[in-house]
mmCIF file of the N, C-alpha and C atoms, coordinates in Angstrom:
data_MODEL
# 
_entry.id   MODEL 
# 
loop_
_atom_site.group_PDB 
_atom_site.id 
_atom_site.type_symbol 
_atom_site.label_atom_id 
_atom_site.label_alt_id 
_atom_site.label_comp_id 
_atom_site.label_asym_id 
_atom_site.label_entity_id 
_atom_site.label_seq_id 
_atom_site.pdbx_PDB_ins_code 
_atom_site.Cartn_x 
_atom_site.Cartn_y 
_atom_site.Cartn_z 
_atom_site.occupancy 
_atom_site.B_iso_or_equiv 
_atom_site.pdbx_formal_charge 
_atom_site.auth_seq_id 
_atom_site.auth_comp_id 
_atom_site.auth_asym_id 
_atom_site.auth_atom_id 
_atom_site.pdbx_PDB_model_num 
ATOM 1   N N  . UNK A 1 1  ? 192.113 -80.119 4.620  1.00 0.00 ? 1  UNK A N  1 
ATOM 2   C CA . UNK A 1 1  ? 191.351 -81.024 3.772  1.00 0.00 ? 1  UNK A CA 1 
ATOM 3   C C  . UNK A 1 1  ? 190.689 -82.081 4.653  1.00 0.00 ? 1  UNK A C  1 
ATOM 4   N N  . UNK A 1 2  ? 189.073 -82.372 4.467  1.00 0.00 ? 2  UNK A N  1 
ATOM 5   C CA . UNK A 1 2  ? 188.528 -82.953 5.233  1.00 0.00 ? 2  UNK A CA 1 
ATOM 6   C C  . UNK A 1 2  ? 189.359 -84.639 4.949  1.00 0.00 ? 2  UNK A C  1 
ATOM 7   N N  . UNK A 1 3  ? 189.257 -85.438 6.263  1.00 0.00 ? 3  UNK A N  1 
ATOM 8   C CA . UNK A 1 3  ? 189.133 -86.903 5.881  1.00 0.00 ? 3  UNK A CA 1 
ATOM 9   C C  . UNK A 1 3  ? 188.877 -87.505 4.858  1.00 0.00 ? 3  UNK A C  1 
ATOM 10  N N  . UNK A 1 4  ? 189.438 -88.214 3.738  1.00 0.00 ? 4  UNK A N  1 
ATOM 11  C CA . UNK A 1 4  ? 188.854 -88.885 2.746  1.00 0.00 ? 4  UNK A CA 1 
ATOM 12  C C  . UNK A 1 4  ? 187.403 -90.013 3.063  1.00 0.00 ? 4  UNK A C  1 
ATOM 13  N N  . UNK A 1 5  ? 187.077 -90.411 4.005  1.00 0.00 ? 5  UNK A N  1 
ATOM 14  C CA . UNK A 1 5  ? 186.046 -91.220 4.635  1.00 0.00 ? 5  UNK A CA 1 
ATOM 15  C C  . UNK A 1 5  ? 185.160 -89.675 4.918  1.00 0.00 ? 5  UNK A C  1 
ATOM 16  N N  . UNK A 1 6  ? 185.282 -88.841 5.551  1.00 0.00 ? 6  UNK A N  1 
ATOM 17  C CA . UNK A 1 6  ? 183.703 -88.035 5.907  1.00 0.00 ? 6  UNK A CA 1 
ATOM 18  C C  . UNK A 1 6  ? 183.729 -87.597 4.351  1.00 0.00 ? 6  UNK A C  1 
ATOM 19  N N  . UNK A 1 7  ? 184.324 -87.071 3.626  1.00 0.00 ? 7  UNK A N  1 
ATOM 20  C CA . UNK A 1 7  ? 184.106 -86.712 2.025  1.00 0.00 ? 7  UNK A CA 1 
ATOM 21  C C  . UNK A 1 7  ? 183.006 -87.833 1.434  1.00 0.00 ? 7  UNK A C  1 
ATOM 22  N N  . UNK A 1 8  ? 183.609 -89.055 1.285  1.00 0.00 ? 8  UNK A N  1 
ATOM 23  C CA . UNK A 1 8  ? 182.945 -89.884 0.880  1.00 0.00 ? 8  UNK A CA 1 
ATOM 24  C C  . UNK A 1 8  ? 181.390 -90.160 1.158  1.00 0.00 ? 8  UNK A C  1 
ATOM 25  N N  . UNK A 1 9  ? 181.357 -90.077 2.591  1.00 0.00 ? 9  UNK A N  1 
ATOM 26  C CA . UNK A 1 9  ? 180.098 -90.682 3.609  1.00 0.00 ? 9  UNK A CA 1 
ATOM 27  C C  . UNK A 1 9  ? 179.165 -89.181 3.178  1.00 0.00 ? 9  UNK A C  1 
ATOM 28  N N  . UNK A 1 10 ? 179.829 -87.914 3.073  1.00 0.00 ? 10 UNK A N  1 
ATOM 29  C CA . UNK A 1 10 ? 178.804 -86.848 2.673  1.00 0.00 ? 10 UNK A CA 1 
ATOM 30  C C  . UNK A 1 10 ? 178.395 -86.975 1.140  1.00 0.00 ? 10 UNK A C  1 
ATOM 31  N N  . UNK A 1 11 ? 179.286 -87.479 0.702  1.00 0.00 ? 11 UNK A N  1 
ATOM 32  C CA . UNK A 1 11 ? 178.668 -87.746 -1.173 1.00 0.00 ? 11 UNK A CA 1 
ATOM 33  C C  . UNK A 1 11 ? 177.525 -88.862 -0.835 1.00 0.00 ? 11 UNK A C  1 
ATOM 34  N N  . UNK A 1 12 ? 177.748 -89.875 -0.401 1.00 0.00 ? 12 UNK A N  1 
ATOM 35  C CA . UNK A 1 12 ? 176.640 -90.923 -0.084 1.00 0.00 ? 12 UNK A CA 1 
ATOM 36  C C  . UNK A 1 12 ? 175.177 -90.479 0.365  1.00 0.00 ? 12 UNK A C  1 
ATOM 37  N N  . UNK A 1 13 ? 175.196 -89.136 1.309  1.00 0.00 ? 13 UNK A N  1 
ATOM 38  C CA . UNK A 1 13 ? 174.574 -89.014 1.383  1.00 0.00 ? 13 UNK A CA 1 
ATOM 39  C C  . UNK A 1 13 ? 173.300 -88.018 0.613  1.00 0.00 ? 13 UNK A C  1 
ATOM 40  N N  . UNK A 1 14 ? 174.755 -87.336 0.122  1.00 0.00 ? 14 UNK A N  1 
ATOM 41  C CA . UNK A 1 14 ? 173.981 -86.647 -0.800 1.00 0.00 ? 14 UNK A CA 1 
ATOM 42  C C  . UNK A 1 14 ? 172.908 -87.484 -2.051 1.00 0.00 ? 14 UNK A C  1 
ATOM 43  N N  . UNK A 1 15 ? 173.851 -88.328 -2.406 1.00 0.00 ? 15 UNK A N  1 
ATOM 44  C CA . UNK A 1 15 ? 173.073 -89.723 -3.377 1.00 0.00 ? 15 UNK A CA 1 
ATOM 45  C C  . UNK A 1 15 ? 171.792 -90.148 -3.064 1.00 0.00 ? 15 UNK A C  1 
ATOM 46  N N  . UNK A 1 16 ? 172.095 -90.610 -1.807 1.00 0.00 ? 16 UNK A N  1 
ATOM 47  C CA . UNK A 1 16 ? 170.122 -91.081 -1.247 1.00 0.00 ? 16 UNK A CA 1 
ATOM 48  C C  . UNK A 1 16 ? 169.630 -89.881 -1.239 1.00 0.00 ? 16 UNK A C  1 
ATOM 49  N N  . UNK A 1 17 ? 169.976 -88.661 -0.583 1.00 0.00 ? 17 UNK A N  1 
ATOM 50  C CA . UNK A 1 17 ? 168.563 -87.438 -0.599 1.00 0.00 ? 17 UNK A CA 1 
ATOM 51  C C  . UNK A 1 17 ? 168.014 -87.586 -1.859 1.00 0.00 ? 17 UNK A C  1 
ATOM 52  N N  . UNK A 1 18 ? 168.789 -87.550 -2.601 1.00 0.00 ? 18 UNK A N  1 
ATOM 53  C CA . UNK A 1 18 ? 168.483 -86.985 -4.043 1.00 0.00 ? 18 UNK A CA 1 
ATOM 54  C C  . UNK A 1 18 ? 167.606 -88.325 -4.725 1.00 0.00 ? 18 UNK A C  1 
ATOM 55  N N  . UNK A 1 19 ? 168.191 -89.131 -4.440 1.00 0.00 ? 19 UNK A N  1 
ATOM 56  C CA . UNK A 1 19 ? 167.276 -90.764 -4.676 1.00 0.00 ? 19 UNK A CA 1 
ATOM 57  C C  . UNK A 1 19 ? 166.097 -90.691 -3.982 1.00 0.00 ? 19 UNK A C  1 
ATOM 58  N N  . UNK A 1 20 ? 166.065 -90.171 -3.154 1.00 0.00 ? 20 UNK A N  1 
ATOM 59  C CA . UNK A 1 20 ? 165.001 -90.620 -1.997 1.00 0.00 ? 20 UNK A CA 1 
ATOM 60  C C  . UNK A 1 20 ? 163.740 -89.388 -2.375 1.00 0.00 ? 20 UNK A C  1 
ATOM 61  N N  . UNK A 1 21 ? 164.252 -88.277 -2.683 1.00 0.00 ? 21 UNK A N  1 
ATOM 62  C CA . UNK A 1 21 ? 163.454 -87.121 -3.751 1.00 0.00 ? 21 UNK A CA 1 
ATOM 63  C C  . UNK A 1 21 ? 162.733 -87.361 -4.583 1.00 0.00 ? 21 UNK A C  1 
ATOM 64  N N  . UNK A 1 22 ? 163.983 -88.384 -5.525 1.00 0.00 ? 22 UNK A N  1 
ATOM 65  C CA . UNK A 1 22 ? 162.973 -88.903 -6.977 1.00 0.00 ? 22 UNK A CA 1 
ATOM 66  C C  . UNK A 1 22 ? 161.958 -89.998 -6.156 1.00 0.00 ? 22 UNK A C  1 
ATOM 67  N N  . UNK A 1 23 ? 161.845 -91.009 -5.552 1.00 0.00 ? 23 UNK A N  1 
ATOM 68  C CA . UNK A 1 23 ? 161.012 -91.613 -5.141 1.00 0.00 ? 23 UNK A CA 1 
ATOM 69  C C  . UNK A 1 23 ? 160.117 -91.053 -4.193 1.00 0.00 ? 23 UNK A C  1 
ATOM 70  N N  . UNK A 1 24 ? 160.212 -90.275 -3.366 1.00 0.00 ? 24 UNK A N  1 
ATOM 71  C CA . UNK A 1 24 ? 158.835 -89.228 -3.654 1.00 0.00 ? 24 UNK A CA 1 
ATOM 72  C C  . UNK A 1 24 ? 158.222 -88.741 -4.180 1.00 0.00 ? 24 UNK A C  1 
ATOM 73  N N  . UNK A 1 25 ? 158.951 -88.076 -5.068 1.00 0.00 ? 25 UNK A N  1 
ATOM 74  C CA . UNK A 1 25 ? 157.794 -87.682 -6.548 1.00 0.00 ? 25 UNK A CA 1 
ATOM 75  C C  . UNK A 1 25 ? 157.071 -88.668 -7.000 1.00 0.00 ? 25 UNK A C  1 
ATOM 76  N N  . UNK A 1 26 ? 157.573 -89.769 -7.241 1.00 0.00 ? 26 UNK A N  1 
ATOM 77  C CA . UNK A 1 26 ? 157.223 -90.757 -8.357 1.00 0.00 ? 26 UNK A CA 1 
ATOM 78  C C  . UNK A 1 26 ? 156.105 -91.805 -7.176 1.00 0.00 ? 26 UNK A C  1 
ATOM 79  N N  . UNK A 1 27 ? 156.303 -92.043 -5.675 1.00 0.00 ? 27 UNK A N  1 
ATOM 80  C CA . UNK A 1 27 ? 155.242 -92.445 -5.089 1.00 0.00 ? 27 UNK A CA 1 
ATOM 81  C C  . UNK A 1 27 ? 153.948 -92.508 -5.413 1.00 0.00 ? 27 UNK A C  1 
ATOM 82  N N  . UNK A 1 28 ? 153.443 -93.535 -5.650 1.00 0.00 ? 28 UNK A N  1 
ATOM 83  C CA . UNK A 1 28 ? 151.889 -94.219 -5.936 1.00 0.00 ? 28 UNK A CA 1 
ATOM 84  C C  . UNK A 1 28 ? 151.036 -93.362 -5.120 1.00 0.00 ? 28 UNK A C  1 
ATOM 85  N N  . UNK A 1 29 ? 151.726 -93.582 -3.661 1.00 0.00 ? 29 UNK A N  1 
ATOM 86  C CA . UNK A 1 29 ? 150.388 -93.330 -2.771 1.00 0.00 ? 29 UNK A CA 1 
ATOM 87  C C  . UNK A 1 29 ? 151.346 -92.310 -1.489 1.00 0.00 ? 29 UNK A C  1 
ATOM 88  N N  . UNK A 1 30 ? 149.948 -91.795 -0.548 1.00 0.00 ? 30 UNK A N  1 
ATOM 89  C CA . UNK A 1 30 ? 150.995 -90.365 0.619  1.00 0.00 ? 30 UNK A CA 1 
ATOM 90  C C  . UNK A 1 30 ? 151.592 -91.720 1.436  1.00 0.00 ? 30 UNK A C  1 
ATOM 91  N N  . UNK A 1 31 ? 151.336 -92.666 2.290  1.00 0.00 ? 31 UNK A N  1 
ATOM 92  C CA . UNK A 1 31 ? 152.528 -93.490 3.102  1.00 0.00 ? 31 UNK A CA 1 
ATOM 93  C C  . UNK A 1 31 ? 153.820 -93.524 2.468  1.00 0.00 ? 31 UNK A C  1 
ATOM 94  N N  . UNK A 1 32 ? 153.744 -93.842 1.309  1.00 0.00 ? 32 UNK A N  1 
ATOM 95  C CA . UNK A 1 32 ? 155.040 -94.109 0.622  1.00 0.00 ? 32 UNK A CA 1 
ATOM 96  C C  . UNK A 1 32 ? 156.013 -93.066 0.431  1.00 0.00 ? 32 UNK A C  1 
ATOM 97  N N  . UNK A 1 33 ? 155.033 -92.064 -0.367 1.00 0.00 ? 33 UNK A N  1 
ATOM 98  C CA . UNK A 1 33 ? 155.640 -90.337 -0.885 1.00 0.00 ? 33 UNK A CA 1 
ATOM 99  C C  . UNK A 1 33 ? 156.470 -90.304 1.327  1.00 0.00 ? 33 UNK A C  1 
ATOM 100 N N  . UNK A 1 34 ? 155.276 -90.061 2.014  1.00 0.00 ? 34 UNK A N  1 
ATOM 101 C CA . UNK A 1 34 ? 156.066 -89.581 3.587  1.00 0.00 ? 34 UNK A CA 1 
ATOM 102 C C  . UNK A 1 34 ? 156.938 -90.227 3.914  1.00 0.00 ? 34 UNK A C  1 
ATOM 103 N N  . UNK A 1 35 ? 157.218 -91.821 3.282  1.00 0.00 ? 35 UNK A N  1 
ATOM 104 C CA . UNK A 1 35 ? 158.095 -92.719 3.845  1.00 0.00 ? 35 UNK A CA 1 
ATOM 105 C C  . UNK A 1 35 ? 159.488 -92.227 3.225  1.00 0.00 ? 35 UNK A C  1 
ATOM 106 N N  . UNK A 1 36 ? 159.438 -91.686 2.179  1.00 0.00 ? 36 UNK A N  1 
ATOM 107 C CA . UNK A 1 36 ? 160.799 -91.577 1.151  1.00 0.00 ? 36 UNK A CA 1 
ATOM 108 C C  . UNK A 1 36 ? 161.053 -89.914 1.619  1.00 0.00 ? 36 UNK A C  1 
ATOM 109 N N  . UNK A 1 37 ? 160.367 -89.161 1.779  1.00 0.00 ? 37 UNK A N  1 
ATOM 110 C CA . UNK A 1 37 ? 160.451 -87.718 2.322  1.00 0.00 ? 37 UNK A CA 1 
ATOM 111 C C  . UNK A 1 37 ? 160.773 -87.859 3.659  1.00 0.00 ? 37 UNK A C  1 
ATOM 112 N N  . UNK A 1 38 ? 160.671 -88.586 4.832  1.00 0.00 ? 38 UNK A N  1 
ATOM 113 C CA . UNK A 1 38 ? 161.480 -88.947 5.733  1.00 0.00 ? 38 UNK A CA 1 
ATOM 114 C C  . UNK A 1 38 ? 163.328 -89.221 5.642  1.00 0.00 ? 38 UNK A C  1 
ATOM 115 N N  . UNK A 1 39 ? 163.172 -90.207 4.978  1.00 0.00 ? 39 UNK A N  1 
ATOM 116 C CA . UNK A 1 39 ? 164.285 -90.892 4.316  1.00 0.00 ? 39 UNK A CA 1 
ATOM 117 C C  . UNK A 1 39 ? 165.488 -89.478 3.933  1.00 0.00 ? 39 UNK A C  1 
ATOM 118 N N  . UNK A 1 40 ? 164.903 -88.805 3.006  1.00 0.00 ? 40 UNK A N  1 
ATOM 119 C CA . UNK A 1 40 ? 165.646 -87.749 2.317  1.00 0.00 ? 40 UNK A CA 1 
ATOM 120 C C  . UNK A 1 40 ? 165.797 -86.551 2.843  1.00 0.00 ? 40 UNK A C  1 
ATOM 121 N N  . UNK A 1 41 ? 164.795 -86.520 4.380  1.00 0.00 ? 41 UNK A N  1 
ATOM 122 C CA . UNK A 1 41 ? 165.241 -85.356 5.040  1.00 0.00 ? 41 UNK A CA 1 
ATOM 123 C C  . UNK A 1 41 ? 166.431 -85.930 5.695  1.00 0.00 ? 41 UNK A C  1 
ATOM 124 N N  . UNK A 1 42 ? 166.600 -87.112 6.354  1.00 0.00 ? 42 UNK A N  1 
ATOM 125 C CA . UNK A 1 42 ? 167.603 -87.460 7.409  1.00 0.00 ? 42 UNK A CA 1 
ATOM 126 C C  . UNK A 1 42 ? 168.937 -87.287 6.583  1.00 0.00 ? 42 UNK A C  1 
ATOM 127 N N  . UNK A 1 43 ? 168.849 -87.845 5.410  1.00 0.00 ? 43 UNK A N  1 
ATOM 128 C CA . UNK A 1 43 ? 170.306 -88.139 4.693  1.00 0.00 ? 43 UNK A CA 1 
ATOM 129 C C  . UNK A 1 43 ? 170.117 -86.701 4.477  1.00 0.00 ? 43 UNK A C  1 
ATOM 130 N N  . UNK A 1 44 ? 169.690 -85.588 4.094  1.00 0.00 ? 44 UNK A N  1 
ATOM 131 C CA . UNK A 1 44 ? 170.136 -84.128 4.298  1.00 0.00 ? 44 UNK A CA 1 
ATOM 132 C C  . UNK A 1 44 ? 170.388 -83.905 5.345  1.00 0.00 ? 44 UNK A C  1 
ATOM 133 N N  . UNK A 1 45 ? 170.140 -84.331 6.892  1.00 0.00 ? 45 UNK A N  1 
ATOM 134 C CA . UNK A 1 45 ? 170.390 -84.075 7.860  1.00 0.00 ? 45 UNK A CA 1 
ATOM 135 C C  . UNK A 1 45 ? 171.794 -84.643 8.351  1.00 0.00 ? 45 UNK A C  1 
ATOM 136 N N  . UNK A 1 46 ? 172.121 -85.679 7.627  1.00 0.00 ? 46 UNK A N  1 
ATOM 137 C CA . UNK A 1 46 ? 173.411 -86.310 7.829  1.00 0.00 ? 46 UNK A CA 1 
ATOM 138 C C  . UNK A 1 46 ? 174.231 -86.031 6.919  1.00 0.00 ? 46 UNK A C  1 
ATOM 139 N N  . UNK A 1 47 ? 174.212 -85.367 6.087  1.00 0.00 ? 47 UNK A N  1 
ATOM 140 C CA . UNK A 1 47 ? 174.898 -84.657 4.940  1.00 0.00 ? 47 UNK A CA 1 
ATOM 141 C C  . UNK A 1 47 ? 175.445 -83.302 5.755  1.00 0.00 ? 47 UNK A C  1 
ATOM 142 N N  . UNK A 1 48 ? 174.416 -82.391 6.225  1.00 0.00 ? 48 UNK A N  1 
ATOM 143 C CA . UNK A 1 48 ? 174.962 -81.301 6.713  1.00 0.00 ? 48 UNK A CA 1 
ATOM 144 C C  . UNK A 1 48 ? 175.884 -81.786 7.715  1.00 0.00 ? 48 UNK A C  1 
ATOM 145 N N  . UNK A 1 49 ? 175.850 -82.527 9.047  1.00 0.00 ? 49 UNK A N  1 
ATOM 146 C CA . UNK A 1 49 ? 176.590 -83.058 10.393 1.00 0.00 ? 49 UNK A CA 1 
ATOM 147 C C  . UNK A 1 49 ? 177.896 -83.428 9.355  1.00 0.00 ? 49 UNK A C  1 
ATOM 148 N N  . UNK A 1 50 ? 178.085 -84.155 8.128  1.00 0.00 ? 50 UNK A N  1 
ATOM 149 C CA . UNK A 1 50 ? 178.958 -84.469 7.668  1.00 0.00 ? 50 UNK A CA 1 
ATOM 150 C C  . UNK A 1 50 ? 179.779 -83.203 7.166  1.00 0.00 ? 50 UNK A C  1 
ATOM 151 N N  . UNK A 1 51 ? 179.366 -82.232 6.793  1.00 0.00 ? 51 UNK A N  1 
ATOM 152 C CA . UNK A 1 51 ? 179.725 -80.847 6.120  1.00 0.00 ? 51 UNK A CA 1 
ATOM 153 C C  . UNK A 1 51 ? 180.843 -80.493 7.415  1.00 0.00 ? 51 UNK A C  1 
ATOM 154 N N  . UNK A 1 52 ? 180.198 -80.394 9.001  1.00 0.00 ? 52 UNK A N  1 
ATOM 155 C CA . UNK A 1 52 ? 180.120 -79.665 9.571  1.00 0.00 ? 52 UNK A CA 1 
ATOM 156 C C  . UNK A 1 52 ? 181.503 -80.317 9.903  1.00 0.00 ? 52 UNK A C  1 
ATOM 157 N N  . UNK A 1 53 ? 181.599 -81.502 10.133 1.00 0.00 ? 53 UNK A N  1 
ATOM 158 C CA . UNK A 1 53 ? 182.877 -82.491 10.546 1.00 0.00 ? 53 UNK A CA 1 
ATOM 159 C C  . UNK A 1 53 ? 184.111 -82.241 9.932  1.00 0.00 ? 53 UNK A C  1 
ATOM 160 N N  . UNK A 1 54 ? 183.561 -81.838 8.370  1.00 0.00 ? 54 UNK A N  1 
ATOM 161 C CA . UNK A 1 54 ? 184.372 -81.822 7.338  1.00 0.00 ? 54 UNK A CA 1 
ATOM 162 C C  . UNK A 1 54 ? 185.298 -80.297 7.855  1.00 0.00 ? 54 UNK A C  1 
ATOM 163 N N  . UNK A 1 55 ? 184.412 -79.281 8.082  1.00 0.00 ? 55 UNK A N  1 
ATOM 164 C CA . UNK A 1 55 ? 184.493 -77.980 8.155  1.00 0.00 ? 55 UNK A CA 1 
ATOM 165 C C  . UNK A 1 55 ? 185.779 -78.052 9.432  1.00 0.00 ? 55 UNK A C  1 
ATOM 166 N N  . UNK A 1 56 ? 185.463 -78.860 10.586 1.00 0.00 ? 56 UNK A N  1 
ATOM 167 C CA . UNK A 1 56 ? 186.360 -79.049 11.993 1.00 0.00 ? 56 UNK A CA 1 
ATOM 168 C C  . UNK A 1 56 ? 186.828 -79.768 11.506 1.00 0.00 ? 56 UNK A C  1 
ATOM 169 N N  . UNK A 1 57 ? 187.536 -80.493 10.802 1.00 0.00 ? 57 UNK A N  1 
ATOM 170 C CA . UNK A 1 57 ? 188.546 -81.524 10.573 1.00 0.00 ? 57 UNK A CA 1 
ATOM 171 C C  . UNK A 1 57 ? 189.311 -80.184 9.338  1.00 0.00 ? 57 UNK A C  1 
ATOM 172 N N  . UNK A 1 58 ? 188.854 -79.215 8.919  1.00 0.00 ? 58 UNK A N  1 
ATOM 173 C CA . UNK A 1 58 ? 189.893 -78.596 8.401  1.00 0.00 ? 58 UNK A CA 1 
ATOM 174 C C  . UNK A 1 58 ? 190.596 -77.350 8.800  1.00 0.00 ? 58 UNK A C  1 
ATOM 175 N N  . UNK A 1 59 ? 189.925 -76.864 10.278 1.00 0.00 ? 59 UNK A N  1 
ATOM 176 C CA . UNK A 1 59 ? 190.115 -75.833 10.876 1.00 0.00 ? 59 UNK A CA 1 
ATOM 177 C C  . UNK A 1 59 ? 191.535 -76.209 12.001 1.00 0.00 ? 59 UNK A C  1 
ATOM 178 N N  . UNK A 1 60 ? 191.098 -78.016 12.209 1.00 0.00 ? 60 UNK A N  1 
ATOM 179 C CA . UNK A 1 60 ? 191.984 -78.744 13.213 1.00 0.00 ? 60 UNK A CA 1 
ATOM 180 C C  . UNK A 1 60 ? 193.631 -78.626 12.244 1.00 0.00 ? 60 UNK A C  1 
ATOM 181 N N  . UNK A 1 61 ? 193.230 -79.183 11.500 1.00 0.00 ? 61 UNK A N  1 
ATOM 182 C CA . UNK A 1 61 ? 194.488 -79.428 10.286 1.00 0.00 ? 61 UNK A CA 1 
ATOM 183 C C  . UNK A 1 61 ? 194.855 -77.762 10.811 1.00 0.00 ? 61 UNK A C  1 
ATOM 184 N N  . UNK A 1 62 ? 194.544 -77.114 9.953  1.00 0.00 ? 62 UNK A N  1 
ATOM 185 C CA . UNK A 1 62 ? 195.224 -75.581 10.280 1.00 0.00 ? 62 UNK A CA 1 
ATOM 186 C C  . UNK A 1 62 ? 195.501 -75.475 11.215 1.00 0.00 ? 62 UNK A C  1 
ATOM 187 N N  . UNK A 1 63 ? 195.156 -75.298 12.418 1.00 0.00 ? 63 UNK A N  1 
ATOM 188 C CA . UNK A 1 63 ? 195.648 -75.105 13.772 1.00 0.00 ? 63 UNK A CA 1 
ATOM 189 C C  . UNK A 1 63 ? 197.041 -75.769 13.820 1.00 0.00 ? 63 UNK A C  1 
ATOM 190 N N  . UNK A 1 64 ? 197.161 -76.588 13.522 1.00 0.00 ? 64 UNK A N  1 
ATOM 191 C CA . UNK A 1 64 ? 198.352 -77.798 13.197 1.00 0.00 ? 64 UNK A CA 1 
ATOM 192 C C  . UNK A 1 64 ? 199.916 -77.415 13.156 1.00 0.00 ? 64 UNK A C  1 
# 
């Protein structure tokens, strides 16, 4: 079972992608829409690194 802290920090991030999605859609203008589509790629990008932590923090446990 992953860390209760990387669990958490990957839900968080999942929250902003998904926030950061709707405020792309809903963007006035393209700076803004690219500014929030930036935003929501990284927190997917830090969502997966968090997955991946999660994944070695439960392979470690087993080894155990």
């Amino acid at each position: 079972m992953p860390d209760p802290k990387t669990d958490e920090l990957r839900l968080e991030q999942i929250r902003r992608g998904r926030d950061e999605r709707e405020r792309e859609r809903e963007a006035d203008d393209r700076p803004e829409q690219h500014s929030a589509e930036r935003r929501a790629d990284k927190a997917e990008y830090l969502r997966s690194k968090l997955a991946e932590r999660a994944e070695a923090e439960d392979e470690a446990e087993r080894d155990d």
